[in-house]
Every structure is written in C-alpha cells, then in structure tokens.
C-alpha positions in Angstrom: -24.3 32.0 21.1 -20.7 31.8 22.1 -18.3 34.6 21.7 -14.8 34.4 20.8 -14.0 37.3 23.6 -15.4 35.1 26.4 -13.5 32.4 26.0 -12.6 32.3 29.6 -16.0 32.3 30.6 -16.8 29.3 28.6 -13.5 27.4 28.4 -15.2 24.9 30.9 -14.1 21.2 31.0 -17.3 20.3 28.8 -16.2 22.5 25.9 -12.7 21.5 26.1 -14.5 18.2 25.7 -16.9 19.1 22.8 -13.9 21.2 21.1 -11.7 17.3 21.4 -14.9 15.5 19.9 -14.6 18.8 17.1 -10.8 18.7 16.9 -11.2 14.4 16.8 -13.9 14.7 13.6 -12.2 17.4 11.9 -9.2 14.8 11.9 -10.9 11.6 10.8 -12.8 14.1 8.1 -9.5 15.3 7.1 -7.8 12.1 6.4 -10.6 9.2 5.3 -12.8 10.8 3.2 -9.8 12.4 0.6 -8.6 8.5 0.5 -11.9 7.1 -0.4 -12.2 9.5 -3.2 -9.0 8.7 -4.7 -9.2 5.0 -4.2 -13.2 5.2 -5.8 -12.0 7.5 -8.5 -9.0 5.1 -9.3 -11.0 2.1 -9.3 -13.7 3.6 -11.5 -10.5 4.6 -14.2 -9.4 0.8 -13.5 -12.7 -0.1 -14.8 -12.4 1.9 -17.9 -8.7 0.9 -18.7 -10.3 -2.8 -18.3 -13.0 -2.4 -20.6 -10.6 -0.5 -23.3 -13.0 1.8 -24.6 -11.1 5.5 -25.0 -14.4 7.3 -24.7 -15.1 6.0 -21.0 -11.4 6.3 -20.5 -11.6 10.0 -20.6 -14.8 10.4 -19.1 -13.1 8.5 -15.7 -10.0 10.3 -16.3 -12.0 13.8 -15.9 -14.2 12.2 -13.0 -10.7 11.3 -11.4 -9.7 14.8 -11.0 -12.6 16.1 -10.2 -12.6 13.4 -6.9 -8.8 14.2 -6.6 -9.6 18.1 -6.5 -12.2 17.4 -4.2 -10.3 15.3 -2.0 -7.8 18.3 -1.6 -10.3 20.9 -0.6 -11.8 18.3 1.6 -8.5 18.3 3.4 -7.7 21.6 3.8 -10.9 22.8 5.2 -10.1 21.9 8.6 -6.4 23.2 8.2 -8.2 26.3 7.2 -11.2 26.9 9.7 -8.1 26.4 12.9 -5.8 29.1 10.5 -9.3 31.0 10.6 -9.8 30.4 14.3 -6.4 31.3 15.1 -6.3 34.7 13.2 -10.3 35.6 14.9 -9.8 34.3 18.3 -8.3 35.4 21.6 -5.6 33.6 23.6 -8.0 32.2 25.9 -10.0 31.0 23.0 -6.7 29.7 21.7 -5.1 27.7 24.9 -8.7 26.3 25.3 -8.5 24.7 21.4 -4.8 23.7 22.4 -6.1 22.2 25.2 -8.6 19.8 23.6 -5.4 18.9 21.7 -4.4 16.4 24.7 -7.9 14.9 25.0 -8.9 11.4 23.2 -12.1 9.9 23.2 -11.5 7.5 25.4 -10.6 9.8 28.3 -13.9 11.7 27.4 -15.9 8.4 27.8 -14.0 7.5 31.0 -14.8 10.9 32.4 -18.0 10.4 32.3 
C-alpha cells in the first residue's frame, strides 16, 4: 500500500502514468455521465409532456431532479477527492499528481 509521505519513492514514471490514466477517467467521469443524466431525464419528461397525462408529468418531473442532483454530485466527486488529495498529501505527492497533468493517452501508448 502506498503512502502519501513516500511520494518520492514512488513518483516513478509508471505512476505518473497510472495517476494520467486516473486523472484522464476522473475527467471523462466528470463530464459524460452528468450529460447523459440530464439528457435521459429530459427525454423521459418529454415523453410525459407528449402523452399529456399530469400524473406521469410529475412523476418525470421528480425523476428529473433526482438525475439532475445526481448528475451534480457525480461531478463534484472528482473536484473533491483532488481538494481531498491536496489538503492529505505532501508536495511530492502533489508535483507528482501535477505532473500526470501533462500526460495524454496517447503519449502513454507511444511510450510503451
């Protein structure tokens, strides 16, 4: 198990690696699954408003925020696991998260 003190014994170029593939699904967790609760939610309301009926109106109205509450926590948690990190860790732990900032996939692939 990794500690957050020994950063600089484990800020390697394979965990700056893992932390970019981290840092890269945090992102695309962040941003498409909030959207495709909103746009589900709003097409499920659609579908009520379409069939007219007030009863399943409400009952897509309350699904809607429900998905749309959701969708928010969903993209905070990332925003607040690298607050977390930041408050725990040390500045080696720190520079080395920075540092998997720069990486893409694509130069993880190529490296390898």
């Amino acid at each position: 198990m990794f500690i957050l003190e020994e950063a600089s014994k484990i800020c390697t170029d394979e965990m700056a690696n893992i932390l970019a593939i981290v840092r890269f699904a945090l992102s695309v967790v962040q941003w498409v699954v909030p959207i495709i609760l909103i746009v589900l939610g709003s097409i499920d309301l659609v579908r009520a408003v379409v069939a007219g009926k007030d009863e399943e109106i409400k009952k897509h109205q309350t699904t809607l925020l429900k998905r749309v509450i959701a969708a928010v926590i969903v993209f905070l948690v990332p925003l607040l696991v690298t607050l977390i990190m930041g408050l725990l860790g040390t500045d080696d732990w720190k520079n080395c998260w920075e540092d998997a900032k720069g990486k893409t996939i694509s130069n993880i692939i190529d490296s390898y």
